[in-house]
C-alpha positions in Angstrom: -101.6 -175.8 18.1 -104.7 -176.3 19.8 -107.2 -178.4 18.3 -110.3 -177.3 15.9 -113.4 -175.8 17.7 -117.3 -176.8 17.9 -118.9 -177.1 14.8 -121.6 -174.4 13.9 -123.8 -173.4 10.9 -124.2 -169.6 9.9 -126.9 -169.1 8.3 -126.8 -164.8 6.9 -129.8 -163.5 5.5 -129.4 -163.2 1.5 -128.9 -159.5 1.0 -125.6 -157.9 1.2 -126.4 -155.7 4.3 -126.3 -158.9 6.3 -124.7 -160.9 4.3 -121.3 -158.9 4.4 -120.7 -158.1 7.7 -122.0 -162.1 9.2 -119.0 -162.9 7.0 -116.4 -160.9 8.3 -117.6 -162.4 12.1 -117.4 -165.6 10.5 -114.1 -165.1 9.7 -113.3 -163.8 13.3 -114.4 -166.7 14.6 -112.8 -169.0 12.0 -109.6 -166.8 13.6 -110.7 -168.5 16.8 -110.6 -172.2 15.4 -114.1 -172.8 15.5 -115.5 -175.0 12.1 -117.9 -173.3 10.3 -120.7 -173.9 7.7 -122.3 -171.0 5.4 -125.3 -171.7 4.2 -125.2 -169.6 1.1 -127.7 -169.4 -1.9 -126.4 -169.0 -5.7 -126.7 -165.1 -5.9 -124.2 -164.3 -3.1 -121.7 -167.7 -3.7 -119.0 -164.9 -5.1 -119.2 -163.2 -1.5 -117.5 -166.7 0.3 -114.4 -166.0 -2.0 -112.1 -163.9 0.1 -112.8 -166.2 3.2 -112.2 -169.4 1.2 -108.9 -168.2 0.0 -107.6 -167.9 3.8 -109.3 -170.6 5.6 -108.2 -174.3 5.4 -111.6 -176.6 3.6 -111.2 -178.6 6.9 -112.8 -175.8 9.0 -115.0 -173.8 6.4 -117.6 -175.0 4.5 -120.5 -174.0 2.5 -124.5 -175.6 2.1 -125.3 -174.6 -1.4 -129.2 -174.1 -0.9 -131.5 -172.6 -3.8 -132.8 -169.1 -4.2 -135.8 -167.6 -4.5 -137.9 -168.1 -7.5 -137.0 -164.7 -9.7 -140.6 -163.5 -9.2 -140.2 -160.7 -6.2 -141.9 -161.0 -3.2 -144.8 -158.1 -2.9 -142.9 -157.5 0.5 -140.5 -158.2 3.7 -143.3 -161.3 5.6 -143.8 -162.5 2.5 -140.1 -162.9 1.3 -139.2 -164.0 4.6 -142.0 -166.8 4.5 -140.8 -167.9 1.2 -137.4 -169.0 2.2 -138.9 -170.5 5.7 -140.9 -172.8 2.8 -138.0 -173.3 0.8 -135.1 -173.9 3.1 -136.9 -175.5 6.9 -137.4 -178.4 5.0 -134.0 -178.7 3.4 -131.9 -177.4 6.6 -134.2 -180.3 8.3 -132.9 -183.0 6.1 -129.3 -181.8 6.2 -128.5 -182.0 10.0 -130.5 -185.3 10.0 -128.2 -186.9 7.3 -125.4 -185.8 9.6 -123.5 -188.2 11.9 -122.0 -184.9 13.5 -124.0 -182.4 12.9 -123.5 -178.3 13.9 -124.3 -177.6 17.7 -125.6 -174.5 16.7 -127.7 -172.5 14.5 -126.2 -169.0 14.3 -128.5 -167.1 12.0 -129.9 -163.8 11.0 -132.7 -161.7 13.4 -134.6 -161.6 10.1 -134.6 -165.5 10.5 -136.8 -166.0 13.6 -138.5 -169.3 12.4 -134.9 -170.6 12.7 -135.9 -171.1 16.1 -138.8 -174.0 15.5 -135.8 -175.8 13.5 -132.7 -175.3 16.3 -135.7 -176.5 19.1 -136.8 -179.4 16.6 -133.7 -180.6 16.3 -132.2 -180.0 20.0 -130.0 -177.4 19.0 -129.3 -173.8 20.3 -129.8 -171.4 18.4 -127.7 -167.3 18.3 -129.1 -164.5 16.8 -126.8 -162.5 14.9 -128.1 -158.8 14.4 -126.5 -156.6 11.9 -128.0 -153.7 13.1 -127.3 -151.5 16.3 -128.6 -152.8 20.0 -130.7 -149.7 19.9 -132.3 -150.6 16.7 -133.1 -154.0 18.2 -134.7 -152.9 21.5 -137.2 -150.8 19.4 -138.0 -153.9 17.0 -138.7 -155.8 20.5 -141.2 -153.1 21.6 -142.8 -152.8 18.3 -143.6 -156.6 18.1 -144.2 -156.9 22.2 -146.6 -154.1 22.2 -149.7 -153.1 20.3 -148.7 -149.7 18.5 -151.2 -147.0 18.9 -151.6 -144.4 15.6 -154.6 -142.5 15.7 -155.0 -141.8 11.9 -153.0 -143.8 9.7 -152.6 -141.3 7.5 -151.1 -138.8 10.0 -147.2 -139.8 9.2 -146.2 -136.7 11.7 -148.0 -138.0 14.7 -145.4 -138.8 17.8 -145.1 -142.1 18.9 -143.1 -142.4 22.1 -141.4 -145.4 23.8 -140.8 -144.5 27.4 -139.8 -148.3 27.8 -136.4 -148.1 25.7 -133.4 -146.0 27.5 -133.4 -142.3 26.6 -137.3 -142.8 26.3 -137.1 -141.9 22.1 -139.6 -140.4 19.9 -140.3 -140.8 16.4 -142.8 -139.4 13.9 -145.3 -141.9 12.2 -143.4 -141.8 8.9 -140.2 -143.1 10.6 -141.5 -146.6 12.4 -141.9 -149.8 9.8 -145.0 -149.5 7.6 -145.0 -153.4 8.6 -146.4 -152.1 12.3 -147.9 -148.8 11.6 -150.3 -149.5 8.3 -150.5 -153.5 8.5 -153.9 -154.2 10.4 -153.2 -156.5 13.4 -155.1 -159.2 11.9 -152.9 -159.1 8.4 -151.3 -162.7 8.0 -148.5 -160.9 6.7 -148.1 -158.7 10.1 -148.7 -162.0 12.3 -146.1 -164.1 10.9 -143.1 -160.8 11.1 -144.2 -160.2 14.5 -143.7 -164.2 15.6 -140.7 -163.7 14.0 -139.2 -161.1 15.8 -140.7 -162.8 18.7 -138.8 -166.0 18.5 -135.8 -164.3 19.1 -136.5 -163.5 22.2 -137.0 -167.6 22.5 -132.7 -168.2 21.3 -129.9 -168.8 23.6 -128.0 -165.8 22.8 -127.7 -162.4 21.1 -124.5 -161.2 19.1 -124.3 -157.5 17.8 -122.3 -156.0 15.2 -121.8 -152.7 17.8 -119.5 -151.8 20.5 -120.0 -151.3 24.4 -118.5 -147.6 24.9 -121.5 -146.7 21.4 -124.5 -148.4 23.4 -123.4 -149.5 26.6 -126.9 -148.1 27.9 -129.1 -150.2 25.2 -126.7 -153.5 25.7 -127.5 -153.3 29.4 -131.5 -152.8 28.1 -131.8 -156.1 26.2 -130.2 -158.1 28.7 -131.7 -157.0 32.1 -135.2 -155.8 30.2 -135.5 -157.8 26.9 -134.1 -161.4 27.1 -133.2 -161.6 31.1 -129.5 -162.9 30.2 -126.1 -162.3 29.9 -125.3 -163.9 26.8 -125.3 -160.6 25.2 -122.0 -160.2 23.2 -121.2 -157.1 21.3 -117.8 -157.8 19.2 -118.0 -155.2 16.4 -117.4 -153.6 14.7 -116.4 -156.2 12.0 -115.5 -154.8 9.1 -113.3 -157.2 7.4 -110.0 -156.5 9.1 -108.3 -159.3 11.0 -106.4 -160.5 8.1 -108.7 -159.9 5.6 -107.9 -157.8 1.9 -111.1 -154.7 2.1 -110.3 -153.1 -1.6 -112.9 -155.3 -2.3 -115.5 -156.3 0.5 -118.7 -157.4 -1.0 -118.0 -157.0 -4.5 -115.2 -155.8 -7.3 -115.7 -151.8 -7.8 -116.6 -150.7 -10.8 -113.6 -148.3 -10.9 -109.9 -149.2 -11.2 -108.9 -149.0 -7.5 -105.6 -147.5 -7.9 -107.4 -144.5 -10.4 -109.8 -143.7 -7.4 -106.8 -143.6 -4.9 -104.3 -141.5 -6.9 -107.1 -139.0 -7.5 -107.7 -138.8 -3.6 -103.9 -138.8 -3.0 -103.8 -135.9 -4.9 -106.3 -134.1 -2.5 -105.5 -132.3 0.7 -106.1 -134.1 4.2 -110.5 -133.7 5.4 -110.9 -132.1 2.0 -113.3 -135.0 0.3 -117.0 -135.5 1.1 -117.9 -139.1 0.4 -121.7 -139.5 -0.9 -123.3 -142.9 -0.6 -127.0 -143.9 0.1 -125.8 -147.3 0.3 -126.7 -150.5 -1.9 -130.3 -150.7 -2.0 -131.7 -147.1 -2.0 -132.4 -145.3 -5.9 -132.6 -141.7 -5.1 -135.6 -140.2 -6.6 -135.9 -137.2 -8.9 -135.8 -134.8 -6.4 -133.2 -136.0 -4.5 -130.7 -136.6 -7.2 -131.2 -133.2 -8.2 -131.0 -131.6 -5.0 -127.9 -133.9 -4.2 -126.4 -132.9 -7.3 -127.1 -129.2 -7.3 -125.8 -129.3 -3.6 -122.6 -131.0 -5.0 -122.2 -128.5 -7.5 -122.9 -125.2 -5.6 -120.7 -126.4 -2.4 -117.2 -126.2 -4.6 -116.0 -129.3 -2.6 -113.9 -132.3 -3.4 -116.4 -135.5 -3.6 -116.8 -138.9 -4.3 -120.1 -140.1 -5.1 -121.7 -143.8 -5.5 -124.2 -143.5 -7.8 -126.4 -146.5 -7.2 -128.7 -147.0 -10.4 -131.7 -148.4 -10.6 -132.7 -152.3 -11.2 -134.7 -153.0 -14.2 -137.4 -153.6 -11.2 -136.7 -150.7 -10.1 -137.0 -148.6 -12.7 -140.2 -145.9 -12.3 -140.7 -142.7 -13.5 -139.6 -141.3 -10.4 -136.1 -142.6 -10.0 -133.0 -140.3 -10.4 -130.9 -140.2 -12.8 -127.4 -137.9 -13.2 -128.1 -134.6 -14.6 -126.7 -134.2 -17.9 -123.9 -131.8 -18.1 -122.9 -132.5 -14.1 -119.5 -134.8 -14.7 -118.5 -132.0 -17.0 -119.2 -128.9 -14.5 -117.8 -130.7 -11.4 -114.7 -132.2 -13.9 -111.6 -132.1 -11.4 -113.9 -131.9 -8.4 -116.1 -135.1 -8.2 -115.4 -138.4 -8.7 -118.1 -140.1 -10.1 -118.7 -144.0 -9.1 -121.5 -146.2 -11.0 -122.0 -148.9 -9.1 -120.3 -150.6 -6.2 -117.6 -148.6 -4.7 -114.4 -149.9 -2.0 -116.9 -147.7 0.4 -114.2 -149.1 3.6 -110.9 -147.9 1.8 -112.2 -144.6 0.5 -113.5 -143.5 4.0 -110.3 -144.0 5.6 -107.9 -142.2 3.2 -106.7 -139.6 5.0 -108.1 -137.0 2.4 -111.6 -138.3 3.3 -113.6 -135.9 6.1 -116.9 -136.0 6.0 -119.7 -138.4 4.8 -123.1 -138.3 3.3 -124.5 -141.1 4.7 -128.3 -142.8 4.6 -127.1 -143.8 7.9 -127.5 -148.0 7.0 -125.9 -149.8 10.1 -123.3 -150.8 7.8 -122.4 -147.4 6.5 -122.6 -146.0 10.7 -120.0 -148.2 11.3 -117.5 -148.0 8.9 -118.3 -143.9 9.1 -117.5 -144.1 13.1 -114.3 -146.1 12.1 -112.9 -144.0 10.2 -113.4 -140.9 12.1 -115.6 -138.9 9.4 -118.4 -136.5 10.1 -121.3 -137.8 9.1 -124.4 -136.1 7.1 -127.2 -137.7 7.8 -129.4 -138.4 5.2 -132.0 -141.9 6.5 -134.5 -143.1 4.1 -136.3 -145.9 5.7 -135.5 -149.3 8.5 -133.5 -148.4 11.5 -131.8 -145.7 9.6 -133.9 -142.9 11.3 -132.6 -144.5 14.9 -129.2 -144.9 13.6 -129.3 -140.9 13.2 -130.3 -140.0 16.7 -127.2 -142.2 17.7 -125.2 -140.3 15.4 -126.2 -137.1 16.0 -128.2 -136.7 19.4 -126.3 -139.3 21.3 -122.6 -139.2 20.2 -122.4 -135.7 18.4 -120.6 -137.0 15.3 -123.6 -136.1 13.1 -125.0 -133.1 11.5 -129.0 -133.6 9.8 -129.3 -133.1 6.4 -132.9 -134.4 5.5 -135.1 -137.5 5.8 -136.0 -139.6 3.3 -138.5 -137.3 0.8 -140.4 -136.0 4.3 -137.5 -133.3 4.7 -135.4 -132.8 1.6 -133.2 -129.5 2.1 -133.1 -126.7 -0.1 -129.4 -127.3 -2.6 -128.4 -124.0 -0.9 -128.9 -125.6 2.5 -127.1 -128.8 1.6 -124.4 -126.5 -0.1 -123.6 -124.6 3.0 -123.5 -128.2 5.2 -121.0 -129.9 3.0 -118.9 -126.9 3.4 -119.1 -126.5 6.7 -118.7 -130.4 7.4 -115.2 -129.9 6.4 -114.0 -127.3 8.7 -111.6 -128.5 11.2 -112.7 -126.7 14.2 -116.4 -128.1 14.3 -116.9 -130.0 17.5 -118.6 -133.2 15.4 -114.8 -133.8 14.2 -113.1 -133.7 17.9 -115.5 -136.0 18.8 -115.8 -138.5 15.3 -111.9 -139.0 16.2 -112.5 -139.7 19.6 -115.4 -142.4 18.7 -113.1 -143.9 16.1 -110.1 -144.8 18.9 -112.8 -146.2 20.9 -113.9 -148.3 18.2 -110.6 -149.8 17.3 -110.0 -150.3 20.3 -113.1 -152.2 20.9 -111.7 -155.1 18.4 -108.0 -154.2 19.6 -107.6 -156.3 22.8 -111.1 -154.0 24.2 -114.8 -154.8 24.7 -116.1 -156.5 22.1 -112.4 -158.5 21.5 -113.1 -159.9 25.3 -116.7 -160.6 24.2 -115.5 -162.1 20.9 -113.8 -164.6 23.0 -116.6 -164.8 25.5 -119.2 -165.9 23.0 -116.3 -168.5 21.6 -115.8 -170.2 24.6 -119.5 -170.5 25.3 -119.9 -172.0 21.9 -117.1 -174.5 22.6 -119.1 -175.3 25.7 -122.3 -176.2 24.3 -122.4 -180.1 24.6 -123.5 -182.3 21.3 -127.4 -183.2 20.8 -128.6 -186.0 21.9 -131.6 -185.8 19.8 -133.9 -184.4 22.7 -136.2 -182.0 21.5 -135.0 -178.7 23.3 -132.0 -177.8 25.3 
């Protein structure tokens, strides 16, 4: 056996969008002998579980740093400048009590400032991004260029981005409030932007996406963006390779085997699968018109209800209409609380999804070869969509956050239709899902998996200069 890779430190940021899927590359690369430290806070400590069961404590291990304090950040800067404060100093102190420390600093694109510490300490530094490379490129041109809104008020002015391949356009409403309503001079705007910027400044770029999804924006960031090859797009990771998925990220709040005898006892593409993902609380009007929409269509569904935080709580959150389990009784399944998302959307019976169109959610949609109904709400969700749907044909629009919410008759008819067998969207979701697993199957992104491996094992040890 050959012997144990380059030490590195991952460093994920704390949410479980990011969190999950860095872990199931860690434990790719784990696969591929390299030694590995999390750094992990308190919260998401449960989430190292399934990797510490099936890797050997010689070549995984975890830095225990602290949270947060529990009062919430009044937004994204200003969380992001908290854990700068609380963990630079801390990360700084670790590799200096080290006689052989990481040779890398493989962190999150939300954790720019990571930068100052990998140059500080004569270390490279990767970038993993959890979203798409198409996602990424437009993050690069909002923090690269001054954005241009005439009104701030007018969310349905066009912004356009010749620069980025396919030149996209979005309406004001769909670009980060960060760029479009912070004033250049905001603190809080300054520091995000730097942030974003020192990414540009790492040594490489890894992307949770595959080369035949965004060959086009791939090519973008490395002739355009960051003037490099060392590029690597290995997903998508989704917890395979060896790895148990009934319960990535979390233990469903539904006995397992209840959830799949009722879908066993479903015909093949008869089930629509409705999930906004872990962070978004529909509002009033969208529960309802999700619900209605539910009820009126007559189809088979599963639906993650995600409810509301206690700081989440406002009169404007959704909440289950009473009476709906009973009228859909025998054709919904009802899930409150984290759901086995992976394993439900590739039972067979599964056909179409109902997605806010989360990276994450994209992914594990294109893998399993569902139609997707796209629903975004906010982040690169709205860019996600034109992938989905304008780019690859595997999506069909259903609304936008509450700028577009669709009559229940309209959403009615969609589910119904997202199930029929001879619309062109499921020809071509099948066809995007063999590429896909084939990516990770001995394709693209397992060469560049192997790639970005062998360039880690390259990187010679710090000899305390201050950059590489």
């Amino acid at each position: 056996m050959s012997a144990a890779g380059q030490h590195i430190l991952v460093y994920p940021f704390p949410t479980s969008g990011h969190f999950i899927p860095f872990l199931d590359l860690t434990h790719r690369l784990l696969n591929r002998r390299l030694t590995v430290t999390v750094l992990v806070t308190p919260n998401n400590l449960h989430l190292l579980d399934p990797l510490l069961t099936r890797h050997a404590s010689s070549s995984l291990h975890h830095l225990l740093l602290p949270d947060m304090d529990p009062l919430p950040a009044p937004n994204l800067p200003a969380r992001l400048r908290r854990l700068r404060d609380l963990h630079y100093p801390a990360l700084l102190q670790w590799f200096q009590s080290l006689t052989s420390p990481p040779v890398a600093i493989f962190s999150d694109f939300f954790l720019g400032w990571t930068q100052s510490l990998a140059s500080e300490l004569g270390l490279r530094r990767i970038v993993f991004s959890p979203s798409s490379s198409f996602s990424y490129s437009l993050n690069m041109s909002l923090c690269r260029e001054s954005l241009r809104i005439d009104d701030p008020q007018a969310e349905k002015q066009t912004l356009s981005f010749p620069d980025i391949p396919n030149s996209p356009k979005y309406p004001a409403y769909q670009i980060n409030s960060i760029y479009r309503t912070y004033k250049d001079a905001d603190p809080d705007k300054e520091f995000y932007r730097r942030n974003w910027l020192q990414n540009l400044e790492s040594w490489g770029v890894v992307f949770n996406t595959f080369s035949d999804l965004e060959a086009i924006y791939i090519d973008h960031l490395k002739k355009e963006i960051m003037g490099h090859d060392r590029i690597w797009a290995v997903g998508p990771v989704l917890g395979d390779d060896g790895l148990d998925t009934t319960n990535r990220g979390g233990s469903s709040s539904v006995p397992f085997q209840e959830l799949v005898a009722w879908l066993d006892s479903r015909d093949d593409n008869s089930v629509v699968y409705v999930s906004f993902g872990s962070h978004y609380v529909l509002t009033l009007k969208q529960m309802d018109v999700v619900a209605s929409g539910l009820e009126e269509s007559g189809v088979n569904f599963v639906w993650s209800v995600r409810e509301p935080k206690a700081s989440q709580v406002s009169r404007d959150h959704g909440v289950i209409p009473d009476g709906f389990e009973d009228r859909v009784a025998g054709k919904g399944f009802l899930i409150k609380g984290w759901a086995p998302q992976l394993a439900v959307l590739r039972h067979r019976a599964v056909g179409a999804f109902l997605t806010h169109c989360g990276w994450n959610s994209t992914l594990e949609g294109i893998a399993a070869g569902v139609v997707m109904l796209t629903w975004p709400m906010g982040a690169d969700q709205f860019t996600n969509t034109k992938l989905l749907v304008d780019e690859c044909g595997v999506g069909i629009r259903v609304g936008e956050s509450t700028q577009n919410i669709p009559e229940s008759s309209t959403l009615a008819r969609m589910l119904v239709e997202s199930l029929d067998g001879s619309r062109a969207e499921r020809s071509q979701a099948k066809m995007l899902s063999e590429e896909a697993l084939n990516a990770v199957n001995g394709g693209t992104s397992d060469n560049d998996l192997g790639s970005l491996v062998k360039a880690i094992n390259e990187i010679k040890p710090s000899t305390g200069s201050n950059k590489i």
